[in-house]
FILUMTOR-415933 format. One record per residue (C-alpha): residue in three letters; x negated, y, z. Coordinates in Angstrom, 1 decimal. Each point is the difference from the previous one (the first is absolute). Example, Ala and Ser with C-alpha at 12.3 -4.5 7.8 and 13.67 -1.06 7.14 Angstrom:
site residuo->ala&u->-12.3&v->-4.5&w->7.8
site residuo->ser&u->-1.4&v->3.4&w->-0.7
***
This chain:
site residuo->unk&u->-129.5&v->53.5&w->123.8
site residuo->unk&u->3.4&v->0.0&w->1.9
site residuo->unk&u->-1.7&v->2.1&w->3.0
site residuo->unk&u->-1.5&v->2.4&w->-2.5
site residuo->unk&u->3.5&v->0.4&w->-2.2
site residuo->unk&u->2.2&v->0.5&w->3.8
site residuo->unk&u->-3.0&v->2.7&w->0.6
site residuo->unk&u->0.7&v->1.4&w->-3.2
site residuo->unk&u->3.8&v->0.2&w->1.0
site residuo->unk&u->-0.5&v->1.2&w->3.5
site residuo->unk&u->-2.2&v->3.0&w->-0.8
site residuo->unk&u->2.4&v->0.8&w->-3.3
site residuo->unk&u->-2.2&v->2.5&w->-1.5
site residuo->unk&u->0.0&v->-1.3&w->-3.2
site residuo->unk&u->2.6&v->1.7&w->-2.3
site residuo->unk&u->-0.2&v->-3.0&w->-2.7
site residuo->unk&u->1.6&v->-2.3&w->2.8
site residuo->unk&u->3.6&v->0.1&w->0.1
site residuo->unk&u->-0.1&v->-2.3&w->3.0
site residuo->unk&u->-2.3&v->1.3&w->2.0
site residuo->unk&u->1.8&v->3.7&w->-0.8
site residuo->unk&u->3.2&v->-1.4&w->0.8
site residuo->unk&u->-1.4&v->-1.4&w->3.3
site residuo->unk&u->-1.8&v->3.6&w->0.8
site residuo->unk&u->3.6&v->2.0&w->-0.2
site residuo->unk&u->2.0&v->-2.4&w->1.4
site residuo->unk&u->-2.2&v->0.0&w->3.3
site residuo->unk&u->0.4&v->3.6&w->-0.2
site residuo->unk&u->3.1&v->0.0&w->-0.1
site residuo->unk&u->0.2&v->-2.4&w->2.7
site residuo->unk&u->-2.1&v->1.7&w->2.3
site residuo->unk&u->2.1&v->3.4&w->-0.8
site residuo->unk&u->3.7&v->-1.9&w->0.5
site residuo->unk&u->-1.1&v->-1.3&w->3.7
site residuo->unk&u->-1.7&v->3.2&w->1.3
site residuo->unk&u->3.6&v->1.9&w->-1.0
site residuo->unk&u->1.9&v->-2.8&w->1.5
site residuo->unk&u->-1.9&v->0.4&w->3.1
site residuo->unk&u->0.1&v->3.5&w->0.3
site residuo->unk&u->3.9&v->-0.5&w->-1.0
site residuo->unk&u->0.2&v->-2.3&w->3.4
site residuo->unk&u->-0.5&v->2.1&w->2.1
site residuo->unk&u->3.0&v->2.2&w->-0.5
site residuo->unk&u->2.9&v->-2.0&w->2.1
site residuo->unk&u->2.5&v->0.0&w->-2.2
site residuo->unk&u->-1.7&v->-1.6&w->-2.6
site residuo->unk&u->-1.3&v->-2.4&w->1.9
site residuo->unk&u->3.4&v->-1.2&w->1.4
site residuo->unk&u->1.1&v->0.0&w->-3.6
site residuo->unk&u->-2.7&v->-1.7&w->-2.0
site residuo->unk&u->-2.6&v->-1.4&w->2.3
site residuo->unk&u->0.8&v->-3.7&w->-1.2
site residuo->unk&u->-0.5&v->1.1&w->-3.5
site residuo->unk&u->-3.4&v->1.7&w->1.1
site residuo->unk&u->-0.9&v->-3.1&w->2.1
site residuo->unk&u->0.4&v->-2.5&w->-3.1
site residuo->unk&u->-2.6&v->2.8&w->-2.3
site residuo->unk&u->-2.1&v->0.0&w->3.0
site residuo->unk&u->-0.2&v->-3.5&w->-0.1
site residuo->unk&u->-0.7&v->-0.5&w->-3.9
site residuo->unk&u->-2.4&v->3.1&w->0.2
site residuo->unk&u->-2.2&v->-1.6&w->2.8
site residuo->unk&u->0.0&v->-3.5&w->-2.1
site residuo->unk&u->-1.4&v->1.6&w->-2.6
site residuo->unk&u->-2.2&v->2.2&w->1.7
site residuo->unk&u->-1.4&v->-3.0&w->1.5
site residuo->unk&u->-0.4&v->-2.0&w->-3.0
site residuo->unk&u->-1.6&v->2.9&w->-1.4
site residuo->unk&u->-2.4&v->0.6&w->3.1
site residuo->unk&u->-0.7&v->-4.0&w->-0.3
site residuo->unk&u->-0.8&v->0.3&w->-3.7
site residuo->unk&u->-2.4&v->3.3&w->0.6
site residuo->unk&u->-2.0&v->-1.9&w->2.6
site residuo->unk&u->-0.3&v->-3.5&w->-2.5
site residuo->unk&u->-1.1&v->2.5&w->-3.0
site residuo->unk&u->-2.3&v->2.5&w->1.6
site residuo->unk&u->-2.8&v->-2.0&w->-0.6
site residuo->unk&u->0.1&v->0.9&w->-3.6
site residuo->unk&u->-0.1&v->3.8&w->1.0
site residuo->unk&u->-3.4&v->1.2&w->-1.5
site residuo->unk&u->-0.6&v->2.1&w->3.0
site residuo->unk&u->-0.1&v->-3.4&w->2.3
site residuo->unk&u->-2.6&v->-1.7&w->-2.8
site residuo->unk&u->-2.6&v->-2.3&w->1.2
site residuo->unk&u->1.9&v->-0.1&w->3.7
site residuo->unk&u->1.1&v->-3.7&w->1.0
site residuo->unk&u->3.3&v->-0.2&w->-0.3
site residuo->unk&u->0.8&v->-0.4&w->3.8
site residuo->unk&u->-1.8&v->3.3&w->0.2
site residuo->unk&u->1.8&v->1.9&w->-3.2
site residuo->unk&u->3.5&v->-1.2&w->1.7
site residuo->unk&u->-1.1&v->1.4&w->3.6
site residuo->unk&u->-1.0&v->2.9&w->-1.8
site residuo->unk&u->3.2&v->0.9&w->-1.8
site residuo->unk&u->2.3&v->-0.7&w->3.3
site residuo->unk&u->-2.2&v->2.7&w->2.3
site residuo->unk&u->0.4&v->2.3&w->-2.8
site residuo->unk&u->2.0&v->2.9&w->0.3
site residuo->unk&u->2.4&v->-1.7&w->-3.0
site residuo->unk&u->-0.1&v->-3.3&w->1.5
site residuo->unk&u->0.9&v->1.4&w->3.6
site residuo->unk&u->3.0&v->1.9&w->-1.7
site residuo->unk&u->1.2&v->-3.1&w->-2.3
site residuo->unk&u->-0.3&v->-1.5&w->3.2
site residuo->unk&u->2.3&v->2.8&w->2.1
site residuo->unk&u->2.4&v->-0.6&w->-2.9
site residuo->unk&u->1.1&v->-3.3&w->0.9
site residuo->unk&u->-0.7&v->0.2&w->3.9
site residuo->unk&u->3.8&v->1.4&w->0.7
site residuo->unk&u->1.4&v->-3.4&w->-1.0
site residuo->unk&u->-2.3&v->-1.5&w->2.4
site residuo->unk&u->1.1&v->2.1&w->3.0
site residuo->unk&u->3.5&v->0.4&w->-0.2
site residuo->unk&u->-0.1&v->-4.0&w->-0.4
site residuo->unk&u->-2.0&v->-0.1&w->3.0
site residuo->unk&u->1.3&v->2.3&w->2.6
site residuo->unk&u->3.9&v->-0.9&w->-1.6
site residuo->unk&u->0.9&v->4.1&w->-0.4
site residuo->unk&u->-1.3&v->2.6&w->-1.5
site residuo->unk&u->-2.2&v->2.9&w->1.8
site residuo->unk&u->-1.1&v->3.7&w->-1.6
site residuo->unk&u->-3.1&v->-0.9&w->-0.4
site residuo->unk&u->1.0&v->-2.8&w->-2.4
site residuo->unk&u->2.0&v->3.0&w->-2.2
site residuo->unk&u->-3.3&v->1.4&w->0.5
site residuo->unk&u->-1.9&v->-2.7&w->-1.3
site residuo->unk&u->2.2&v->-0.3&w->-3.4
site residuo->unk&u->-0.5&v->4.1&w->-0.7
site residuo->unk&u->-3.8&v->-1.2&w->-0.3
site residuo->unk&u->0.4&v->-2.3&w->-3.2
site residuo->unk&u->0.3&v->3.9&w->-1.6
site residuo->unk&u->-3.8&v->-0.7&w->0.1
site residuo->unk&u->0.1&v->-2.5&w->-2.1
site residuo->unk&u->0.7&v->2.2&w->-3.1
site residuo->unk&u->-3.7&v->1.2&w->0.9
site residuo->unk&u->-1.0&v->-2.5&w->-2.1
site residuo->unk&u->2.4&v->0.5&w->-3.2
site residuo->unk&u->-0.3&v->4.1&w->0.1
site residuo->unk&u->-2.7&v->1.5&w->-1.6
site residuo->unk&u->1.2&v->3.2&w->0.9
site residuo->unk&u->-0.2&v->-0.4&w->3.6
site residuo->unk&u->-3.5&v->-1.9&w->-0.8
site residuo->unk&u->-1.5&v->2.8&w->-1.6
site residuo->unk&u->1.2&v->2.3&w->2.9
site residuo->unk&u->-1.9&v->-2.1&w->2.4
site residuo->unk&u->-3.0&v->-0.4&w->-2.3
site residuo->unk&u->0.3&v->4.4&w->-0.1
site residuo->unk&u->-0.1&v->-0.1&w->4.1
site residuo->unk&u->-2.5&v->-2.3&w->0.0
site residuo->unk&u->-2.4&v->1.5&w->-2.1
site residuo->unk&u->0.4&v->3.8&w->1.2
site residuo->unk&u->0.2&v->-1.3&w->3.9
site residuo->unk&u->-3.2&v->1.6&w->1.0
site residuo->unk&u->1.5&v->3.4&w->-1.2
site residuo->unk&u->3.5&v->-0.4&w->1.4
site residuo->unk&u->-1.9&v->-1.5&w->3.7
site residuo->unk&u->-1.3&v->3.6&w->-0.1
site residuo->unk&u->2.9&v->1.5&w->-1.2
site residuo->unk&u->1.4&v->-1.2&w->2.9
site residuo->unk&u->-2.9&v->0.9&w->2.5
site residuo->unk&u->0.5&v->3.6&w->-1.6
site residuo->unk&u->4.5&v->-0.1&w->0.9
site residuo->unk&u->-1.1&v->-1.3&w->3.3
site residuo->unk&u->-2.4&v->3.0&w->0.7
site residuo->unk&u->2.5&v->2.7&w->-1.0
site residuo->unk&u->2.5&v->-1.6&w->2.5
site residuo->unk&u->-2.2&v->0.1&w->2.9
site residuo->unk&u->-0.5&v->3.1&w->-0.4
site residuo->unk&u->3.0&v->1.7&w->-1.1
site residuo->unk&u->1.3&v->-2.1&w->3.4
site residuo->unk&u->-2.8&v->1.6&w->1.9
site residuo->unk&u->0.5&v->3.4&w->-0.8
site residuo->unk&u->3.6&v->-0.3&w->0.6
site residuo->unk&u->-0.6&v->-1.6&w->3.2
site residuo->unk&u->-2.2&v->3.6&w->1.1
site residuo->unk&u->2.9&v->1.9&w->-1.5
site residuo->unk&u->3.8&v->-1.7&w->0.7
site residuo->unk&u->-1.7&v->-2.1&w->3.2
site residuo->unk&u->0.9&v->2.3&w->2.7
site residuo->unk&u->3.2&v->1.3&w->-1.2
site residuo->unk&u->1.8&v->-3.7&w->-1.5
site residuo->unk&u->-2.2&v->-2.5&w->2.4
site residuo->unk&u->2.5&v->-2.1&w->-0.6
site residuo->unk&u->-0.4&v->-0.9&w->-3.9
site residuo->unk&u->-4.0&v->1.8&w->-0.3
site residuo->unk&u->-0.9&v->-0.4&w->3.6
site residuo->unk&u->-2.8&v->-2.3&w->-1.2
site residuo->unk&u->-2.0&v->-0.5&w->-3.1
site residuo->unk&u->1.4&v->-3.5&w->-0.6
site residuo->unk&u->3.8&v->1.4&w->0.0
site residuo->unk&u->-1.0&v->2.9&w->-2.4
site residuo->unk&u->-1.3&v->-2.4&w->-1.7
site residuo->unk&u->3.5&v->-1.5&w->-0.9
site residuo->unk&u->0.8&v->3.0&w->-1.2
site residuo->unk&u->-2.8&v->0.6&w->-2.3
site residuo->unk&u->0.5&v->-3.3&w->-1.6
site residuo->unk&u->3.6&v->1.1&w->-1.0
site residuo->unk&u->-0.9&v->3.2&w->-1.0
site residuo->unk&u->-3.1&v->-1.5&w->-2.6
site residuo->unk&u->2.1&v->-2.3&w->-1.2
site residuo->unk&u->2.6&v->2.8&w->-0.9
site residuo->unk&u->3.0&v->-2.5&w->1.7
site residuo->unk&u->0.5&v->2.9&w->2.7
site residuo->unk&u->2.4&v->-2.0&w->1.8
site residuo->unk&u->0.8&v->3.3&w->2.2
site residuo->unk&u->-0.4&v->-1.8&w->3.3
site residuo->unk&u->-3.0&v->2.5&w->1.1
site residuo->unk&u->-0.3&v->3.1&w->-1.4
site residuo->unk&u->-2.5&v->3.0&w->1.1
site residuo->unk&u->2.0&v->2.8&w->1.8
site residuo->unk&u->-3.2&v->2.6&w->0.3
site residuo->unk&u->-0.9&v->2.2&w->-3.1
site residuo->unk&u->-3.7&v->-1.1&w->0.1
site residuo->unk&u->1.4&v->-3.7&w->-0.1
site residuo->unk&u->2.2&v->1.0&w->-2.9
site residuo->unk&u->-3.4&v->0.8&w->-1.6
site residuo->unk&u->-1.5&v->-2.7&w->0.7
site residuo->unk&u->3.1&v->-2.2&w->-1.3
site residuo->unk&u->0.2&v->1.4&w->-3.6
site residuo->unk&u->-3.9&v->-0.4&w->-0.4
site residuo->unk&u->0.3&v->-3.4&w->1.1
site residuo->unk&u->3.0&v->-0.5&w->-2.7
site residuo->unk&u->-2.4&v->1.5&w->-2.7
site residuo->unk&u->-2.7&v->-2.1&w->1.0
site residuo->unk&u->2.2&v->-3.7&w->0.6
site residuo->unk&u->0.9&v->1.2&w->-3.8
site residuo->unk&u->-3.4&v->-0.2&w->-1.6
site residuo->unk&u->-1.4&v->-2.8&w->2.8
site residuo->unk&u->3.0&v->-2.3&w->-1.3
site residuo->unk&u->-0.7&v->1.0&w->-4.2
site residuo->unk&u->-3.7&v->-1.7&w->0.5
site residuo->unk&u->1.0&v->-3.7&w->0.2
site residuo->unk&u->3.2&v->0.4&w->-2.1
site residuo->unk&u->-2.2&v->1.3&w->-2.4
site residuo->unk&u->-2.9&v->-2.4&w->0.5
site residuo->unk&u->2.5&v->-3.0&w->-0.2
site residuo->unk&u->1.9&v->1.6&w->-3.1
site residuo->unk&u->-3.7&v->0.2&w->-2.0
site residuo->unk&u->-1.1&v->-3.1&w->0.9
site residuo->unk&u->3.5&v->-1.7&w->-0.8
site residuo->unk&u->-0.3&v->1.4&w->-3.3
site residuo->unk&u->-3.3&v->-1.2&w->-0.7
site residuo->unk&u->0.7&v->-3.6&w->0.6
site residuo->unk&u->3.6&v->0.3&w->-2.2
site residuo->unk&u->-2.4&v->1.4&w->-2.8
site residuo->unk&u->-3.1&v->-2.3&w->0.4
site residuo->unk&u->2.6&v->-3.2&w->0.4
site residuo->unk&u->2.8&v->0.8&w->-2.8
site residuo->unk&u->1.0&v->-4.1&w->0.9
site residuo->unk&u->-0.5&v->-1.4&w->3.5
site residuo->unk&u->-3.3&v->-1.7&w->-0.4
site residuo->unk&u->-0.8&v->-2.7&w->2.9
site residuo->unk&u->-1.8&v->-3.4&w->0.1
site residuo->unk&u->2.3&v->-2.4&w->-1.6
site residuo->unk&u->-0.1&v->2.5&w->-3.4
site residuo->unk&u->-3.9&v->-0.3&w->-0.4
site residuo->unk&u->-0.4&v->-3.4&w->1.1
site residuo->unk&u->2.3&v->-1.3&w->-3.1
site residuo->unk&u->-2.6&v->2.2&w->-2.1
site residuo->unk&u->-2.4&v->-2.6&w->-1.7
site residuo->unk&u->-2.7&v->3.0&w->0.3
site residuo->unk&u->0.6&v->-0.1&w->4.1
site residuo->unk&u->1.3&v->-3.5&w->0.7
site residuo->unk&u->-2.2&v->-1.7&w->2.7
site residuo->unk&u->-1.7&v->2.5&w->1.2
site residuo->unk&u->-1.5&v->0.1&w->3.6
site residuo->unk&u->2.7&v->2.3&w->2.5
site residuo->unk&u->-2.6&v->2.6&w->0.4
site residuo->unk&u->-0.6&v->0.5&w->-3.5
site residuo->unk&u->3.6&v->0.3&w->-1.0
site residuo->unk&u->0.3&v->1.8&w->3.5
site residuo->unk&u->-2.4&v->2.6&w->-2.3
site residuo->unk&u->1.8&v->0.0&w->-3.4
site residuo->unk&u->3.6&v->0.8&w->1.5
site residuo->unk&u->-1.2&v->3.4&w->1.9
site residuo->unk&u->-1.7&v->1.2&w->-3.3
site residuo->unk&u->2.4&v->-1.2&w->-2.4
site residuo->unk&u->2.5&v->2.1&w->-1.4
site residuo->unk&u->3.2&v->-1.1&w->-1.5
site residuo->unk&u->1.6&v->2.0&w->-2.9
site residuo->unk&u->3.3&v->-0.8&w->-1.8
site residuo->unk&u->0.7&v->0.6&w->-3.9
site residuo->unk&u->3.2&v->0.3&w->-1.7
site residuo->unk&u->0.1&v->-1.9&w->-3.6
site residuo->unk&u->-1.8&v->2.3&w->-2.2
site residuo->unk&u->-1.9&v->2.1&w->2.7
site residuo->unk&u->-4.1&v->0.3&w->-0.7
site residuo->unk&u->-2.1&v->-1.9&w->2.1
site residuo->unk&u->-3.3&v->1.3&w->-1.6
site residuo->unk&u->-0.2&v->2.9&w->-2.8
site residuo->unk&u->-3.2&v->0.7&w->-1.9
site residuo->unk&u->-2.3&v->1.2&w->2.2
site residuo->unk&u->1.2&v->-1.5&w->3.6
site residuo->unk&u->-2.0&v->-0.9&w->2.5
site residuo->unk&u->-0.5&v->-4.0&w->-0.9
site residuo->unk&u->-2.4&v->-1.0&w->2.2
site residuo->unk&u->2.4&v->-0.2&w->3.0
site residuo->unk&u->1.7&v->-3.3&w->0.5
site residuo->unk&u->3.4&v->-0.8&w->-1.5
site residuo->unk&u->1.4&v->-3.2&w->0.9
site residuo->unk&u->3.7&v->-0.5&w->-1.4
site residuo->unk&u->2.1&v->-2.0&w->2.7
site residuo->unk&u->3.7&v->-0.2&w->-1.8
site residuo->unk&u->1.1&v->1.5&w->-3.6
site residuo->unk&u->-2.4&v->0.0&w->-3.2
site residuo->unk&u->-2.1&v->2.9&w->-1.8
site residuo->unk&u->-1.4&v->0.0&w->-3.1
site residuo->unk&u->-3.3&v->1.4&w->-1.3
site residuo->unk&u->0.3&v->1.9&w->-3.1
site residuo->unk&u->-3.3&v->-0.2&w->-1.7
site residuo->unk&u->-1.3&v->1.1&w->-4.0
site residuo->unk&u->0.9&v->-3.3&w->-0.7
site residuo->unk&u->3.5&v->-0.6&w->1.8
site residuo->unk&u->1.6&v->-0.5&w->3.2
site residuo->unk&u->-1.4&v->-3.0&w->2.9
site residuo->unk&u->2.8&v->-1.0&w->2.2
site residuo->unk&u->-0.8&v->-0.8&w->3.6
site residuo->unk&u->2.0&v->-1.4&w->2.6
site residuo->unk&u->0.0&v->-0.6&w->3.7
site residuo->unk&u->-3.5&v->-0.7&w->1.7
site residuo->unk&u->-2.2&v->1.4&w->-3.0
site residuo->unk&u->-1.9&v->2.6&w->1.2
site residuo->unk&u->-1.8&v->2.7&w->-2.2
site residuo->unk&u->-2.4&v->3.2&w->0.7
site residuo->unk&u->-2.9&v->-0.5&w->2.4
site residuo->unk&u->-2.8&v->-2.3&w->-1.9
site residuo->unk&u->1.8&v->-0.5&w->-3.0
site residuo->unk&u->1.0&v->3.5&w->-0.2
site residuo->unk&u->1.1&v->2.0&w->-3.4
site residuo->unk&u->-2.8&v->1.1&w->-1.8
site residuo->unk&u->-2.2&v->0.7&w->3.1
site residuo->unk&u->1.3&v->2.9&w->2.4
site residuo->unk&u->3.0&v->1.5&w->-1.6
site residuo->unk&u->2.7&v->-1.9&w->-1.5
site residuo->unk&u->-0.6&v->-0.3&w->-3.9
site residuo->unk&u->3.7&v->-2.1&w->-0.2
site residuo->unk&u->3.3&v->0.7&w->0.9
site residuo->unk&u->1.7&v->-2.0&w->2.8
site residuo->unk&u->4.2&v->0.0&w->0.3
site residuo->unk&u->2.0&v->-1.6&w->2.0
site residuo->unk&u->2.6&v->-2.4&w->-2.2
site residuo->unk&u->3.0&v->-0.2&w->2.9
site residuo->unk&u->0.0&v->0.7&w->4.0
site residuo->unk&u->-3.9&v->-0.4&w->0.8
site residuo->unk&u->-2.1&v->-0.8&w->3.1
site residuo->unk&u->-3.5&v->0.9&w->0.3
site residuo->unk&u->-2.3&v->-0.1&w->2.6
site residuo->unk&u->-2.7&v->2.1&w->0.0
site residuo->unk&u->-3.4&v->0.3&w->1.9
site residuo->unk&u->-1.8&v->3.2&w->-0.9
site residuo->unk&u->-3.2&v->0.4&w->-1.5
site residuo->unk&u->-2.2&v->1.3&w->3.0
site residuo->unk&u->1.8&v->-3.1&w->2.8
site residuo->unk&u->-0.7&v->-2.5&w->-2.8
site residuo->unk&u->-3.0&v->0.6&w->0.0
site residuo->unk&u->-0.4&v->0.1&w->3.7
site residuo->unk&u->2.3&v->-3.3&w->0.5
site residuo->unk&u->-2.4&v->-1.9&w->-2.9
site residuo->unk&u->-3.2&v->1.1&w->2.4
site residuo->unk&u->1.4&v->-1.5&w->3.2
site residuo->unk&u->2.2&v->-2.7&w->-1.5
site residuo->unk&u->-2.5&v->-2.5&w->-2.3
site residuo->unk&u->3.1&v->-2.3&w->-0.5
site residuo->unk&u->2.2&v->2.4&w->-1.5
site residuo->unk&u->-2.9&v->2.2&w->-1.8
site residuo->unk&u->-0.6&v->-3.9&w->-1.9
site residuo->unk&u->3.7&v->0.2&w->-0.5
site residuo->unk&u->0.3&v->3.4&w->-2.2
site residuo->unk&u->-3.4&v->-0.4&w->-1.2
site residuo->unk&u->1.4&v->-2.8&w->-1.9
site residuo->unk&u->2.8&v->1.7&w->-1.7
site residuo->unk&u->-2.9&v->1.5&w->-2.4
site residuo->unk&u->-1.3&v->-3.8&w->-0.4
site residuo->unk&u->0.0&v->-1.3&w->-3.6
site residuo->unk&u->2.9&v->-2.3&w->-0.3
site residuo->unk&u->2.6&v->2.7&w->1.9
site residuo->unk&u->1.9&v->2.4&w->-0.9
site residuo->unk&u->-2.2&v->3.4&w->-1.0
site residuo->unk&u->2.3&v->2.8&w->-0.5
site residuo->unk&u->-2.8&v->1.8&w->-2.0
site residuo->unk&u->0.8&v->2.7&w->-2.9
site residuo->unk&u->0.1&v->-2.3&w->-2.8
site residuo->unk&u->2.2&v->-2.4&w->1.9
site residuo->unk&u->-1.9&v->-2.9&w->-0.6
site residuo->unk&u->1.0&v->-3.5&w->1.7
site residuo->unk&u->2.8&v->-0.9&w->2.2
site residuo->unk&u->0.3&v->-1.9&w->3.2
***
């Protein structure tokens, strides 16, 4: 139990825990404080002034970094994404991660300055990296990933499409500027250069077309880098979007493996539930379900309470109940009422990938099936029974 609580510390996503809150911000913090002070280092005057201040921070930074890179490797075990992995494996597993390679990089600095008795660059280099550690604490930047991830098919030919107009904006200009500026479009790879600039709207000035046909050809090429550069901006900016409205919390492993509905579930199968879930936030007050909803998606509260407001009064559930799906509202459509009575949590798996996720997964198709099992809570239309 005192692996599983230092887990529950190190991850910090629960926003009950005051300790393992307090731990998240201050390693933010931490991590924010060194990468200034090593930026701050390089500048010679403050080094001269304050570098034995900066050296004591560095050291009490890189002892806690350790101890924190120590703890992560004796409590990764309990990660449900390393379940049913020996725990020689599960630990091996965490430290060729790309987390555990840059909680490693974090405290490696120490190690080499110790070692080699000065410091070099690539140690100040080394430092600026533990700015990747706030990867793991920023859903923003997580959900900006997740949006390049899943459009990197279309963005891969986004880019095939940039790389076209450039070779042959460069070629043209090559047949047109070639013979009269050999020096800076005497070849298809230097025009090349400038067609790069000139896409990408930096127009450094460097190489410019002196010819009347190249001028043309220059200010079609502007027009063109214009609308070449829009496609992945706007890709990116859609697919951004979608993930901010799909997730309204950050939703990740630890969250659904505290869920009594998810706990102890194989990695593949929860692998499954976390790309179909959805996570949606409600404000005290706010509708979950009206009359007439959809209630045979999934909704699985994961922090905060609702209450069911039935013909014969209001059901309070809490965190882990789960309603909709088998024991949905009066079949189909929502015959209750469901509100939100603070700052509310819900997962949600929708109707069509539950149904899909219940076909391929036995063990967690047993699992909701038995939410509509006598002796559980039925959130029916006369609000009969309580869990």
């Amino acid at each position: 139990m005192r692996r599983r609580r230092v887990y529950e510390i190190l991850e910090g996503d629960d926003q009950r825990d005051v300790i393992g809150r307090a731990f998240h911000f201050g390693i933010i913090g931490l991590i924010i404080l060194t990468v200034v002070l090593s930026i701050l280092d390089t500048v010679p005057s403050i080094q001269q002034r304050w570098s034995n201040s900066a050296s004591r921070v560095g050291v009490v930074s890189t002892t806690i970094f350790l101890i924190e890179y120590v703890l992560r490797i004796w409590v990764c075990v309990e990660d449900p994404r390393r379940a049913g992995m020996t725990h020689l494996r599960a630990r091996l597993n965490y430290m060729l991660s790309f987390d555990g390679v840059i909680d490693l990089i974090a405290v490696l600095p120490f190690f080499l300055v110790a070692l080699t008795g000065y410091d070099l660059r690539t140690v100040t280099l080394l430092r600026l990296l533990r700015f990747f550690k706030l990867l793991r604490y920023s859903t923003g930047i997580m959900s900006l990933f997740e949006a390049i991830y899943a459009e990197r098919h279309t963005l891969f030919a986004s880019l095939v499409v940039l790389m076209t107009v450039v070779v042959v904006a460069a070629t043209i200009m090559y047949e047109v500027e070639g013979g009269v500026q050999p020096a800076q479009f005497g070849s298809i790879p230097l025009s090349m250069w400038w067609a790069m600039e000139t896409i990408t709207t930096v127009g450094y000035g460097d190489v410019i077309p002196i010819t009347a046909g190249g001028r043309v050809i220059a200010a079609a090429t502007m027009v063109l880098g214009l609308i070449v550069l829009a496609l992945p901006v706007a890709i990116v900016a859609t697919s951004f979007n979608e993930v901010i409205r799909r997730r309204g919390f950050l939703l990740n492993w630890a969250t659904l493996s505290r869920l009594p509905l998810f706990s102890g579930l194989d990695t593949g199968t929860m692998a499954e539930v976390l790309s179909v879930a959805r996570a949606h936030s409600y404000d005290s007050g706010n509708h979950v379900l009206r009359r007439g909803d959809d209630a045979l998606s999934l909704y699985v509260i994961a922090l905060g309470e609702v209450e069911v407001e039935t013909e014969s009064g209001g059901i309070p559930l809490k965190d882990g109940d789960c309603f909709g799906g088998p024991a949905a509202f009066g079949g189909e459509k929502s015959a209750v009422i469901v509100r939100a009575l603070n700052r509310t949590r819900i997962v949600v798996i929708p109707e069509r990938d539950l149904a899909a996720l219940m076909a391929r997964r036995p063990i967690l198709a047993a699992r909701v099936r038995s939410l509509a099992q006598p002796g559980r809570y039925q959130p029916d239309v006369s609000g009969d029974g309580d869990e």
